[in-house]
C-alpha positions in Angstrom: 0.0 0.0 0.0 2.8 2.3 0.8 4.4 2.2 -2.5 0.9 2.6 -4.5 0.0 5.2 -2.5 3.3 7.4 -3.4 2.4 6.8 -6.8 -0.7 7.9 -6.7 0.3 11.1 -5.1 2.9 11.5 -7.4 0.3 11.5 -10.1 -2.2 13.2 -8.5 0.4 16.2 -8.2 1.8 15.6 -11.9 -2.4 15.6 -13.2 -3.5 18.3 -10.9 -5.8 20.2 -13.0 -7.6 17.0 -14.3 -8.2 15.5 -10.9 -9.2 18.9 -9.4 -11.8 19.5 -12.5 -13.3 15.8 -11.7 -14.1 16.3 -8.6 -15.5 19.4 -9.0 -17.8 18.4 -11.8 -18.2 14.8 -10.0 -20.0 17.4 -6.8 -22.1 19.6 -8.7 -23.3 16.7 -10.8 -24.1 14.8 -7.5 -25.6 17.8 -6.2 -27.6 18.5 -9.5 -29.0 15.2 -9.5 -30.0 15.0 -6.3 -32.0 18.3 -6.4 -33.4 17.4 -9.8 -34.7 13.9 -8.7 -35.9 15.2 -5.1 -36.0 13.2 -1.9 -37.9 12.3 1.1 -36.8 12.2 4.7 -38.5 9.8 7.1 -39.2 10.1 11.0 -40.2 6.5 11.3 -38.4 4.5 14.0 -40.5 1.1 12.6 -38.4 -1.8 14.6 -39.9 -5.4 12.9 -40.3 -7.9 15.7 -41.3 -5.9 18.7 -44.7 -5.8 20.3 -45.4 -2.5 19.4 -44.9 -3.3 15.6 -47.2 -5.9 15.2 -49.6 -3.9 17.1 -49.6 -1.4 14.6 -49.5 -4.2 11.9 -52.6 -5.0 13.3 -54.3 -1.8 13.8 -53.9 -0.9 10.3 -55.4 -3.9 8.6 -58.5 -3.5 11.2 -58.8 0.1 12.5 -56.8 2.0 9.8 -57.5 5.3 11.2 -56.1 4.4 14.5 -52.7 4.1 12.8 -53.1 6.5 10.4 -51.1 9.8 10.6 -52.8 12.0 12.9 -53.3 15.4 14.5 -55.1 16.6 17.7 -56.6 20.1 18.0 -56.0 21.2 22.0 -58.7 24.2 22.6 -58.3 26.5 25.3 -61.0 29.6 26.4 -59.5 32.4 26.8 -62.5 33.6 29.2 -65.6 31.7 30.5 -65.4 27.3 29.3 -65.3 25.8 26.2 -69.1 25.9 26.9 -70.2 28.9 26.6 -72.2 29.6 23.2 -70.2 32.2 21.5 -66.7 30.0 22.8 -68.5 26.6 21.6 -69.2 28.3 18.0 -65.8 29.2 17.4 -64.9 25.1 18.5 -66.8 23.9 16.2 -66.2 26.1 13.1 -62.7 25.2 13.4 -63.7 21.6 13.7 -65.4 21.6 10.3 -62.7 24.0 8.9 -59.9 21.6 9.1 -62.4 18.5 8.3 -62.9 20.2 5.2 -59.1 20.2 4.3 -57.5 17.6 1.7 -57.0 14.3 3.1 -58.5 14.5 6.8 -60.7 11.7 7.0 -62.7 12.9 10.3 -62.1 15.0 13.4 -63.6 13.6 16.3 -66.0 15.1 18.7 -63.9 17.5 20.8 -63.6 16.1 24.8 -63.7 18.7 27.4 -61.9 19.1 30.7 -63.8 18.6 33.7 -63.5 22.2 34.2 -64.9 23.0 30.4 -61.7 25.1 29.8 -59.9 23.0 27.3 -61.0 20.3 24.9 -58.8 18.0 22.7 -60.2 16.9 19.3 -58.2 14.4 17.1 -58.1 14.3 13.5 -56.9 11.7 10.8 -55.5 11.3 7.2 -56.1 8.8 5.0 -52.6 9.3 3.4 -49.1 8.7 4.8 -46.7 11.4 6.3 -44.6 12.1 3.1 -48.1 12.8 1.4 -50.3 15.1 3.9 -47.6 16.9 6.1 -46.8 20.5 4.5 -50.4 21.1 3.2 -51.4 19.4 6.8 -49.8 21.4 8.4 -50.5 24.8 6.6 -54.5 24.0 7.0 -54.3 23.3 11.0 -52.3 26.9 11.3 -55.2 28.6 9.6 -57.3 27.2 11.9 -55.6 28.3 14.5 -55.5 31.6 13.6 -59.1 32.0 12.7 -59.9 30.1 16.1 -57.5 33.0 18.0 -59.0 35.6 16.3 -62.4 34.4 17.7 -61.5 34.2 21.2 -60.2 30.8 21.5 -56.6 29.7 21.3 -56.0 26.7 19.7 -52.8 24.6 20.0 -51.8 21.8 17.5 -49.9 18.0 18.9 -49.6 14.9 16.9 -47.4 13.7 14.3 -48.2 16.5 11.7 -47.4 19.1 13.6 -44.4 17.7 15.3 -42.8 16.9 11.7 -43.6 20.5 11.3 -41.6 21.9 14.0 -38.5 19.4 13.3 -36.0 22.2 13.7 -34.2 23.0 10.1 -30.6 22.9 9.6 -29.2 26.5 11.2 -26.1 26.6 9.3 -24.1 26.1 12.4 -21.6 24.1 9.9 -20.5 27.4 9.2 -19.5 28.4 12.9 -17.7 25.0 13.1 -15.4 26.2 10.1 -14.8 30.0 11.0 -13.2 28.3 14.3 -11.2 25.3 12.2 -9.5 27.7 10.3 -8.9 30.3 13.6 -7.1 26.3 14.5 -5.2 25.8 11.7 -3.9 29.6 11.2 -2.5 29.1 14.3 -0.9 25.4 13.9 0.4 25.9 10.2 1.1 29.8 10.6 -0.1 30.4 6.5 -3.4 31.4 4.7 -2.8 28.4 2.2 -2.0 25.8 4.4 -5.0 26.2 6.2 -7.4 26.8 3.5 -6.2 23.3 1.9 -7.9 20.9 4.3 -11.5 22.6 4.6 -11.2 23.4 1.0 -10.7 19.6 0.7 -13.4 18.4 3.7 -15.8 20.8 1.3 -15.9 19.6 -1.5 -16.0 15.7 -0.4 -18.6 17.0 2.2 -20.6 18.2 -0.9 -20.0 14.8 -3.0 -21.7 13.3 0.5 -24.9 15.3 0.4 -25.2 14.5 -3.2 -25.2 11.1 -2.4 -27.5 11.1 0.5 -29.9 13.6 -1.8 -29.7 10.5 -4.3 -30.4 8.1 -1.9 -33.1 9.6 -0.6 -35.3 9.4 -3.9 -35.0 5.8 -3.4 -36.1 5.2 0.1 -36.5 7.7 2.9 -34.1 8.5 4.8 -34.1 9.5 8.6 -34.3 13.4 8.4 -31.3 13.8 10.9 -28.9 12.2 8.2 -27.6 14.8 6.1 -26.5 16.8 10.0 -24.9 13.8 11.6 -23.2 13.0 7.7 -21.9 16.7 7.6 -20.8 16.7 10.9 -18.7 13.3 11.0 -17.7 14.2 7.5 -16.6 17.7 7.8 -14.8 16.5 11.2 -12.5 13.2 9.9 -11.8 15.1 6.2 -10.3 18.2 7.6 -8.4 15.9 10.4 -7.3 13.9 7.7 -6.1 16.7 5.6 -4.5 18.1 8.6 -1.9 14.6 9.0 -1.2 15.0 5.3 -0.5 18.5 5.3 1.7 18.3 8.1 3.7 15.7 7.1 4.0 17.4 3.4 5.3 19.9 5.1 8.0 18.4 6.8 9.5 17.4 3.3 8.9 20.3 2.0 11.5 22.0 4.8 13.7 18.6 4.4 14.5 20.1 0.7 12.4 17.6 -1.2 10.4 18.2 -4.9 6.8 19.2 -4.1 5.6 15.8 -6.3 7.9 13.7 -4.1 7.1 15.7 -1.0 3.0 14.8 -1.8 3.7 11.2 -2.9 5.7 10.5 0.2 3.3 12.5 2.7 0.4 9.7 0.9 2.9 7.0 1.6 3.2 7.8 5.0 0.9 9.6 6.6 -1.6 8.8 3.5 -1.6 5.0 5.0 -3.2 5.9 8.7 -5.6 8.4 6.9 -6.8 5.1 5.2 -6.4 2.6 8.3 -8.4 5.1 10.1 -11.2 5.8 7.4 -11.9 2.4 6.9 -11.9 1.7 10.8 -14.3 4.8 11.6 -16.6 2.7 8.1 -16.1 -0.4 9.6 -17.1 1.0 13.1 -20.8 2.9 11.9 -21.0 -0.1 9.8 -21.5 -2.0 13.0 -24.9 0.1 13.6 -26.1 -3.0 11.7 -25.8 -4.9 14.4 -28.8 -3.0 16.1 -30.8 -4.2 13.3 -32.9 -1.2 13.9 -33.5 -0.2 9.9 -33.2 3.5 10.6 -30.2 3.2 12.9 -28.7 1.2 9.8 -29.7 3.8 7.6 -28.0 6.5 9.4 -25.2 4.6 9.8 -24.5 3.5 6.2 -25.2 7.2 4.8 -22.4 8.7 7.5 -19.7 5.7 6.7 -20.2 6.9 2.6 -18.8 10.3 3.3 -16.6 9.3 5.4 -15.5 7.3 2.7 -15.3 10.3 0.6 -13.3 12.0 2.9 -10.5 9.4 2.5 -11.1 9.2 -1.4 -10.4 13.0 -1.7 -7.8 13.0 0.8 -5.4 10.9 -1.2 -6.7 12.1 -4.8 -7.9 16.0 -4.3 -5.7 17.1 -2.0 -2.4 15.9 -3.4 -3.7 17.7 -6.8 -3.9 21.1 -4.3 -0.7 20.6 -2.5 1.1 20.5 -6.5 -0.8 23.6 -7.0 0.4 25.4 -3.8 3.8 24.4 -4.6 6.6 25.5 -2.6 4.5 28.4 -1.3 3.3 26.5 1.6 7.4 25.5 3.0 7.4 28.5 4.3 9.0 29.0 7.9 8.4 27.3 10.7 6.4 29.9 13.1 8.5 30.2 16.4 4.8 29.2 18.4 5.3 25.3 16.9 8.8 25.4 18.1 8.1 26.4 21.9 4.7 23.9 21.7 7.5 21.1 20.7 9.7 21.9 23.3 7.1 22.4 26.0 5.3 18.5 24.9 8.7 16.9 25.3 8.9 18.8 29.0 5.7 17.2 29.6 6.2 13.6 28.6 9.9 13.9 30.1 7.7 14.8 33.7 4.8 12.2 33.2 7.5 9.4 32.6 9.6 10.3 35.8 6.4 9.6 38.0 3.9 7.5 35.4 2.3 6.3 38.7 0.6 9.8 40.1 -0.4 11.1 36.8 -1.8 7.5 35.8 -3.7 7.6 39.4 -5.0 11.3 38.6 -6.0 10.7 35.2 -8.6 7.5 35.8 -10.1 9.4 39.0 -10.8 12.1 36.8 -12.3 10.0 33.9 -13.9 7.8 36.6 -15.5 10.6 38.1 -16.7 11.6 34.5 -18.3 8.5 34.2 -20.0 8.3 37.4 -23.1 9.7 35.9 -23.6 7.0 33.0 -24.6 4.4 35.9 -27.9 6.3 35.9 -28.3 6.4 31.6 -32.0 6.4 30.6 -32.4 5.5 27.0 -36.1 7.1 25.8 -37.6 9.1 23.6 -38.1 13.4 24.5 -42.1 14.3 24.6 -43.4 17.5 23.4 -42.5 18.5 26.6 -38.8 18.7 26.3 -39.4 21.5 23.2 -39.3 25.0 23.6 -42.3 27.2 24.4 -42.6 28.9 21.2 -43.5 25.6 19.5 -47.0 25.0 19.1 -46.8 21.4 19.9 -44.7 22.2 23.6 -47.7 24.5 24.4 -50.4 21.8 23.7 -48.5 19.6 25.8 -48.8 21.4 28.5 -52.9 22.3 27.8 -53.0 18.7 28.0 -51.1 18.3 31.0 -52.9 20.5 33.2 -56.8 19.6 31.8 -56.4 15.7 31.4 -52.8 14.7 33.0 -49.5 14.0 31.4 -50.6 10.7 29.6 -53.0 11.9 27.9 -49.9 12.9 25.8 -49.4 9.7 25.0 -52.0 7.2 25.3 -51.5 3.5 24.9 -53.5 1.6 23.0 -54.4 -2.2 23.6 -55.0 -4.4 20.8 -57.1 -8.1 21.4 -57.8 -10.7 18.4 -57.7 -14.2 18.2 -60.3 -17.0 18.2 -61.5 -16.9 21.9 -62.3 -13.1 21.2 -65.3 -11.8 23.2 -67.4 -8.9 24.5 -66.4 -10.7 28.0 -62.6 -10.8 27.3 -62.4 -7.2 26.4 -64.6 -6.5 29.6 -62.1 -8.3 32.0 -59.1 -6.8 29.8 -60.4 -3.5 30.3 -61.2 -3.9 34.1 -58.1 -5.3 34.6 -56.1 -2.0 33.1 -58.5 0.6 34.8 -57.3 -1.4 38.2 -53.8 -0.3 38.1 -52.3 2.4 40.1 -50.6 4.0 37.3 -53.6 3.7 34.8 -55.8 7.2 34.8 -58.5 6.5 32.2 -59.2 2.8 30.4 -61.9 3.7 27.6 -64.5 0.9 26.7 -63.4 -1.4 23.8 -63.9 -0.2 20.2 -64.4 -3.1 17.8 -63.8 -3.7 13.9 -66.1 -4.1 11.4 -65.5 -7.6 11.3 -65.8 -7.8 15.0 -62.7 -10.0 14.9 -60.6 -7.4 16.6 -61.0 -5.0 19.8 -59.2 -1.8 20.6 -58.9 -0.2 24.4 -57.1 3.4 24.4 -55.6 3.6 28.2 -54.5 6.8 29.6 -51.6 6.9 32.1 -51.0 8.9 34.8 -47.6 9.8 34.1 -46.2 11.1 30.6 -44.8 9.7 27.7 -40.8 9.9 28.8 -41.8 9.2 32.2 -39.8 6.0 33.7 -43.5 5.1 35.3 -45.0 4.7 31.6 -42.1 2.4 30.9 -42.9 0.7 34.1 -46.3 0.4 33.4 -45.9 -0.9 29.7 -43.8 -3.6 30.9 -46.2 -4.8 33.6 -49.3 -5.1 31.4 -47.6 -7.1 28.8 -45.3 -9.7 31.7 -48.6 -9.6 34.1 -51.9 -7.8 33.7 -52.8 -8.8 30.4 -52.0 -12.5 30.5 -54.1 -12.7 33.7 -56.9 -11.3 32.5 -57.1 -13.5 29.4 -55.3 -16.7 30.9 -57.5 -19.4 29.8 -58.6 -17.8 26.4 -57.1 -17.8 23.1 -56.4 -14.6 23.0 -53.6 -12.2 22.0 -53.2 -8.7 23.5 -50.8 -6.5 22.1 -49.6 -3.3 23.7 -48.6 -0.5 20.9 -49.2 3.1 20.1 -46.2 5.7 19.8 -45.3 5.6 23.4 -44.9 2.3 23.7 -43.0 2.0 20.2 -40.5 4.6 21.7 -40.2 2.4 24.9 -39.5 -1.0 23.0 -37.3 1.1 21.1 -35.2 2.1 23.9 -35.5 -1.1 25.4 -33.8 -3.4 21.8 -30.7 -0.7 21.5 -30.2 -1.4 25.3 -30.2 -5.1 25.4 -27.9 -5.1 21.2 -25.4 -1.7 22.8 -23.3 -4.3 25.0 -23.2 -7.0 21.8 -22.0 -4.3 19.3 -19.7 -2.8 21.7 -18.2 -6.3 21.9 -17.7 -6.6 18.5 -16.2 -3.2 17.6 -13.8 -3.6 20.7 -13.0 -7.1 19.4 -12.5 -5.7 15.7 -10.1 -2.9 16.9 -8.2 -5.3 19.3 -7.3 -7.4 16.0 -6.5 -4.5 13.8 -3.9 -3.1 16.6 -2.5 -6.1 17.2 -1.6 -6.7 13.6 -0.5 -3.2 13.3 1.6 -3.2 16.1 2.4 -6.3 16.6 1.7 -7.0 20.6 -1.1 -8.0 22.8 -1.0 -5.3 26.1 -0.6 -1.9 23.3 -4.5 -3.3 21.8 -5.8 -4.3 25.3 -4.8 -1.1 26.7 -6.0 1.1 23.8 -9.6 -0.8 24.3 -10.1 -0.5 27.9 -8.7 3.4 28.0 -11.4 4.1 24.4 -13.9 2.5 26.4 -13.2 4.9 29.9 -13.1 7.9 27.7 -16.3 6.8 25.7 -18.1 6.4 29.1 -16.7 9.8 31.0 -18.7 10.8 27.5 -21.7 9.7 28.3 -21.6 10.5 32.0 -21.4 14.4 30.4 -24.6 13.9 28.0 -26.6 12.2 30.9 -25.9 14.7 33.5 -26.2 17.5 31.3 -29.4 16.7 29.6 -31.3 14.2 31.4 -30.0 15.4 34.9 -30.2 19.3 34.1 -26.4 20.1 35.0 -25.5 23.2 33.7 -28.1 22.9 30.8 -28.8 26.9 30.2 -25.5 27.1 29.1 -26.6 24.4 25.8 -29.8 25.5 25.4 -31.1 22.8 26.9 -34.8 24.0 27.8 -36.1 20.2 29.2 -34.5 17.5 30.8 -35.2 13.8 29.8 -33.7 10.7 28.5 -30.9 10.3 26.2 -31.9 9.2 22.6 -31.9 5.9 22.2 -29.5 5.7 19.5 -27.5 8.6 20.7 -25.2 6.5 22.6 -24.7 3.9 19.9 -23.5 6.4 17.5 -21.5 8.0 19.8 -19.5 4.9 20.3 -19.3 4.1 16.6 -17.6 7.1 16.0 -15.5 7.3 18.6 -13.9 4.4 18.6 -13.1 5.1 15.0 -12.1 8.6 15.7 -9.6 7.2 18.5 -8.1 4.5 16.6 -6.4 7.7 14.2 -4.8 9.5 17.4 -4.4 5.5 18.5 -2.2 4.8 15.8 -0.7 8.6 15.1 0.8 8.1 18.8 1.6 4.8 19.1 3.5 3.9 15.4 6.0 6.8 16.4 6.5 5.7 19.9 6.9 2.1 18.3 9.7 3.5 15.6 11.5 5.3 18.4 11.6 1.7 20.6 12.3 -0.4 17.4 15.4 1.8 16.7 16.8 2.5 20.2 15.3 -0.5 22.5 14.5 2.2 25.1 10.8 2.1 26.5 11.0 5.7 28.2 12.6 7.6 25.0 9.9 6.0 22.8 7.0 7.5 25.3 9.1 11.4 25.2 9.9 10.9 21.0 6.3 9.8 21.0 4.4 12.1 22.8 6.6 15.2 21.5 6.5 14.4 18.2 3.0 13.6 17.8 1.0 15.9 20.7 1.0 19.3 18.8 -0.6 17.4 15.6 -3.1 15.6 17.7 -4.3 18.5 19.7 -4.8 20.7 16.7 -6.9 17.9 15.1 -8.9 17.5 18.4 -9.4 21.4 18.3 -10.8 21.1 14.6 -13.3 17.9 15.8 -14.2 19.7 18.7 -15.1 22.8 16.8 -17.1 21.4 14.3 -18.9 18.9 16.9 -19.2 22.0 19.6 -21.0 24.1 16.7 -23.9 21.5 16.4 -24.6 22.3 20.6 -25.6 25.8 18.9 -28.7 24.4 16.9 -31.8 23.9 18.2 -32.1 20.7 17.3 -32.1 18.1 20.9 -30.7 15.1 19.3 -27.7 17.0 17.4 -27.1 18.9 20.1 -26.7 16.2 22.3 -24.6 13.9 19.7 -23.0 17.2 19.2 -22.0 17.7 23.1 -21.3 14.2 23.6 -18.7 13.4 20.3 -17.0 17.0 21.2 -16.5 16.2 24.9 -15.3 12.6 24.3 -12.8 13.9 21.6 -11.5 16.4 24.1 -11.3 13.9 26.7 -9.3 11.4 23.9 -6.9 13.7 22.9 -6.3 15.1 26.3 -6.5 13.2 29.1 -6.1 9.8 27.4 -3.9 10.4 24.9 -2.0 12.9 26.4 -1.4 11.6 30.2 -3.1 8.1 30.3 -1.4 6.5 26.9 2.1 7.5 27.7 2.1 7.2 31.5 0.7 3.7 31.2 3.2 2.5 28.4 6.1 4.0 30.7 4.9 1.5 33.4 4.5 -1.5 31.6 8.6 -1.0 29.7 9.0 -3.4 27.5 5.9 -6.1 28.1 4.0 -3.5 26.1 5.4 -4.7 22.7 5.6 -8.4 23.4 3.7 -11.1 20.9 4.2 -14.6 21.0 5.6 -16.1 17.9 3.2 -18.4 17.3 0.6 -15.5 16.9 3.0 -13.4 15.2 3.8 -15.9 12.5 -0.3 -15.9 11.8 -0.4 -12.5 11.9 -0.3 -10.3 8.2 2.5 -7.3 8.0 0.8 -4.2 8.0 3.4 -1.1 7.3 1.3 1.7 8.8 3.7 5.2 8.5 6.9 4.1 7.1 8.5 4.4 4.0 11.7 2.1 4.0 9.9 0.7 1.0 9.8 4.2 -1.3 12.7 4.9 -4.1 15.3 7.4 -2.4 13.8 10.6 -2.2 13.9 13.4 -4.6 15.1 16.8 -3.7 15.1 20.3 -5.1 18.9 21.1 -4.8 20.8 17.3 -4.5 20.9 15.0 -1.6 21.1 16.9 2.1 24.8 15.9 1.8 25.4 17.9 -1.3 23.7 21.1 -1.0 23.2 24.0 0.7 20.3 24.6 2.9 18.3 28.1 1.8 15.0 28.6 3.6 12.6 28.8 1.4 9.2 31.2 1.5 
């Protein structure tokens, strides 16, 4: 790889303009064509298998406009009830006004409050989401209007109006980029050298959304995908671009040709940016594990621009690098000088003592992680949005009229052959006997009578832990007691309990893929590197700094810590899949600085046979180039936080903290103060495994031609500096 990957930077210099012009034209035609051919996005989280699935299987084949898209219309007097004439007029012109829009197949008869001041009406479609939504959505808000004007204010929940207020991208890509360059001014000290890598991440980034827009007008795609793509993509292109860059550089000021200087920076550096591409792939690839279809989705779309990233990494940026020339040797800025000498002070300290700073470093990650003992994998309500939404405020009208289930009913489905008016009569006394049951509504039957629907209202809200409580006990004990005896089958659905099964598979598949990326990454290290403690130690210290991650996402937004300061306006559980993405990436992410660190400490032992000089030529060599990549993940990352979006601002929070954790406390203290302590064990491999074992040449080029450079060998010529 190392010798194909020289050529190809070689070539990529030599053809510049025609590799440059191709990807160009290969992004606007993606870009084209996926405007030209539209797309959908999805919000589905359908999970095949789970009881709340075939529930709704069932529901539409017998009661298709209890699983049809829906809307409820929350009505609120602004003086006297709901019952006075003038206030009961206004009701029910709005009631007809949005019956009379296209593809509303009823509104039901509004309910009042016991105290008359707020009534709740629902209304259905007979057409899917992608179908109904924007001219939905458009009709309600005229209603609401009209109502307001007449005296009553009328709030909109349900599924069409919550698609409505899915935040739209805020362009906070752009705030992540204004503080990546800020970054790489500072670490390369010229205008050109840090334009190349966001110039590069760019234009691979807009390749990516082509894709995804492509995709898209196939099957839906989960609307969060194009976010989450851009900001993994726009994070590993511009670190990858960074290690080239760098190390170009340093060629550059050894006196070599800019073709050989590019060619050799692929060879070398070149090699991790692909052993780390395809382990971040190979890492979201794993989402497939969850065999959660949306989860899959997401994480196939993100591992294709990552993919891109890599492709215009070793292609486009080469071709930019010829073009720069020897414009970007310049001089060394006297900053990167006293950052060198000041990283080998550091390693030089933490190897004296490795003991204390090891200590310190795991009671601070430990105490990080405290907080992920109490994780809480769930869905947000309405009640976790802000107040200006529409569908936050009906929450709340809802809340404080009917209680905090009536957000989120669950609904009971009964068929099978011992089916009877007598079975659904025990079933529903059985329900309304619970304690955390606050309404149990009479059966509703099908047309064919073969199937029976109760709608049970419970005490506590949708993201409450009590709901999920209360789901799991009707399914393990209420229901089967009621109908043991009888050939029956009661299923427990609706979108609450979806959420709650939901929560409940990514919980019981996160420690099985966890396993298997952990196990992936153990083999891939240990080929690279050729031991069995440098792979062990790099999995348990990824999977610390992973969970001091988490620990920061739960106590910030589900415990409330310090939540103002993100914009967090409502606390609640974590996403469900949140945490699963966090550690695909991750543990990708870490296997770059993994590898970055470790391959020069392993040259420096290979070539002197001295533990603690490999750790300081390690850490010294490599620190400045790892923090200034952390900076760049954590500025793109941290600029998602900004957003109003809950679930990329907490995937945004938790991928920024856990990349400042990595490249700081693991990395910087952990990595090197462990590997002092351990001396020499740390690169032992038996020989038995080691003759199994394929050679992987990761950054090293003692395969290349000799070198090419601008004014002879170093022996032979005169050092200028050049720029």
């Amino acid at each position: 790889m190392t010798v194909l990957l020289h050529r190809l930077g070689r070539w990529s210099v030599r053809r510049r303009w025609l590799v440059i012009g191709s990807w160009v034209v290969l992004a606007a035609a993606l870009i084209g064509a996926s405007v030209v051919v539209g797309g959908r996005s999805s919000d589905s989280t359908r999970l095949p298998g789970v009881e709340s699935q075939k529930a709704y299987d069932v529901l539409a084949a017998t009661f298709p406009a209890a699983a049809a898209e829906d809307a409820e219309l929350v009505f609120a007097a602004r003086s006297g009830t709901l019952a006075d004439p003038a206030n009961a007029a206004t009701v029910q012109r709005a009631v007809a006004e949005v019956a009379a829009e296209a593809h509303v197949a009823g509104v039901g008869a509004p309910v009042l409050s016991s105290d008359a001041r707020v009534a709740i009406a629902d209304v259905t479609y007979d057409a899917p989401a992608s179908v109904v939504d924007a001219g939905a959505l458009a009709g309600l808000r005229r209603a609401a209007a009209h109502s307001g004007a007449a005296g009553v204010r009328l709030e909109l929940s349900g599924g069409v109006p919550s698609s409505g207020e899915q935040p739209k991208p805020g362009g906070q890509e752009a705030y992540g980029l204004a503080a990546t360059l800020l970054v790489l001014l500072f670490a390369f000290g010229s205008a050109i050298a840090a334009g190349l890598p966001v110039a590069t991440a760019l234009v691979g980034l807009a390749a990516g959304i082509g894709v995804i827009g492509l995709v898209s007008a196939v099957v839906a795609v989960p609307a969060v995908s194009t976010s989450l793509a851009s900001m993994i993509g726009l994070g590993v292109g511009i670190d990858y671009a960074l290690l080239i860059v760098t190390r170009h550089r340093e060629y550059l000021h050894a006196g070599m040709t800019v073709e050989e200087s590019a060619g050799r920076a692929l060879a070398t550096a070149g090699v991790s940016v692909v052993f780390a591409g395809t382990t971040v792939v190979v890492a979201i690839g794993g989402l497939a594990i969850a065999g959660i279809p949306f989860v899959t989705a997401m994480g196939l779309l993100a591992g294709v621009v990552v993919a891109l990233m890599v492709c215009v990494s070793l292609t486009l940026l080469p071709a930019l690098l010829g073009c720069a020339g020897l414009r970007l040797a310049g001089r060394v800025p006297r900053h990167r000088i006293r950052v060198c000498g000041l990283w080998e002070r550091v390693a030089a300290r933490i190897v004296r003592r490795p003991l204390p700073w090891l200590a310190a470093a795991l009671a601070l990650l430990g105490l990080l992680a405290a907080p992920t003992l109490s994780l809480r994998l769930g869905t947000s309500d309405a009640g976790s949005g802000p107040t200006t939404n529409t569908t936050r405020r009906a929450f709340d009208l809802m809340t404080g009229a009917f209680g905090a289930g009536a957000n989120g009913p669950l609904l009971i489905v009964l068929d099978g052959p011992g089916l009877s008016g007598a079975a659904a009569d025990r079933v529903e006394a059985a329900v309304r006997a619970d304690a955390d049951v606050a309404v149990a509504l009479p059966a509703e039957w099908s047309s064919s009578h073969g199937t029976a629907l109760l709608t049970v209202v419970p005490r506590s809200g949708p993201a409450d832990p009590a709901t999920s409580r209360l789901v799991h006990r009707l399914r393990a004990e209420v229901l089967p007691a009621a109908l043991r005896g009888r050939a029956v089958r009661a299923l427990v659905g609706g979108e609450t309990a979806s959420f709650i099964d939901l929560a409940d598979h990514i919980g019981a598949r996160l420690p099985v893929f966890i396993a298997a990326v952990i196990g992936l990454s153990f083999l891939l290290l240990m080929t690279v590197f050729r031991s069995l403690v440098i792979p062990l130690k790099a999995a348990l210290m990824n999977v610390v700094s992973i969970a001091a991650a988490y620990g920061v996402v739960v106590a910030v937004f589900q415990w409330g810590w310090a939540r103002q300061l993100f914009g967090v306006d409502h606390t609640g559980p974590v996403v469900p899949f949140i945490p699963m993405f966090m550690f695909a990436i991750l543990f990708g992410l870490s296997m770059d600085y993994e590898v970055f660190l470790l391959s020069r400490m392993r040259e420096a032992f290979l070539a002197t046979g001295d533990n603690l000089f490999a750790v300081v030529h390690g850490l010294s060599t490599t620190a400045r180039v790892i923090t200034s990549a952390a900076l760049i993940m954590i500025s793109v990352f941290g600029a998602f936080v900004l957003g109003a979006d809950p679930t990329l601002k907490m995937a945004g929070l938790g991928l920024g903290v856990a990349v400042l954790i990595d490249a700081t406390v693991v990395r910087i203290v952990l990595v090197p103060a462990a590997t002092a302590l351990l001396g020499r064990a740390n690169w032992w491999l038996p020989s038995w495994i080691d003759r199994h074992l394929p050679r992987l040449d990761i950054d090293g080029d003692v395969s290349l031609p000799a070198p090419e450079y601008r004014d002879g060998p170093p022996a032979l010529r005169v050092r200028v500096p050049v720029g």
